[in-house]
N, C-alpha and C positions, 0 to 999 in steps of 0.2 A: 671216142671218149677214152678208150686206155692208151692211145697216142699222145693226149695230153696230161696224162695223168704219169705218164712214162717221163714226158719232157718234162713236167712238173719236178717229177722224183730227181731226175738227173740234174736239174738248175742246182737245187737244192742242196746238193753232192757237191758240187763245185762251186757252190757261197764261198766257203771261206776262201778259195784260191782267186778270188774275183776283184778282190779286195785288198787291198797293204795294210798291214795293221800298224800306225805307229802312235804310241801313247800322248795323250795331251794332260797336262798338267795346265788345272784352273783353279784359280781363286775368285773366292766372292767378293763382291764390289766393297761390304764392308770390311775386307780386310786388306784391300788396293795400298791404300797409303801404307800400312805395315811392311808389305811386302818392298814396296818403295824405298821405305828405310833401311831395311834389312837391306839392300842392295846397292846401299848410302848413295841415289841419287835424287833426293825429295828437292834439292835446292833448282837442278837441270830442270826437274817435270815442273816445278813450279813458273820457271823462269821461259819456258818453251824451248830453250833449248839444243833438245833433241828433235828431230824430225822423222814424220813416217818416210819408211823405206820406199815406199812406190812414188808418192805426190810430192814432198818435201814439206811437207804442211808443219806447222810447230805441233808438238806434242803435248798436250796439258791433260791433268786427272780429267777433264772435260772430254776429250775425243782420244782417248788411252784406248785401245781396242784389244790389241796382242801385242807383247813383245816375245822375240825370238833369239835367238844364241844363233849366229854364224860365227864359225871361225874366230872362236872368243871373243866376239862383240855380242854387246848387246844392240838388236835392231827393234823397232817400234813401227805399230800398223796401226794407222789411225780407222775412225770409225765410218769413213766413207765406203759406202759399199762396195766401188771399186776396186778399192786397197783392199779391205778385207776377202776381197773374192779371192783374190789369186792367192792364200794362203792355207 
């Protein structure tokens, strides 16, 4: 029992080095199209577009999942599980 309770203690100790920490920045569905605008591309999401990075799928407020910043673009992950897995 204090072999597990040892290994216990010691996991615990090195939580946070187990881990990356990198920040996510989310908004809520109601404030989607805001943010949209503010990023003056509501015509592109409307129109499809843009397409997810992984699938090629068009992009619309409908399957909007994640967008990300690479190398000053903006990239878009639709909401198929696939796509959203690998991010």
């Amino acid at each position: 029992m204090k072999l597990f309770l040892f290994k216990i203690k010691n996991f615990f100790k090195t939580f946070p080095d187990r881990f990356s920490r990198t920040p996510v920045r989310a908004v809520y569905d109601s404030d989607l199209k805001n943010l949209i605008d503010s990023l003056g591309i509501r015509n592109e999401i409307d129109s499809g577009t843009y397409a997810c990075k992984f699938c090629n799928t068009p992009i619309t407020f409908e399957n909007l999942r994640a967008i990300q910043k690479e190398t000053g673009e903006l990239k878009f992950i639709c909401t198929k599980l696939e796509c959203f897995s690998k991010i």
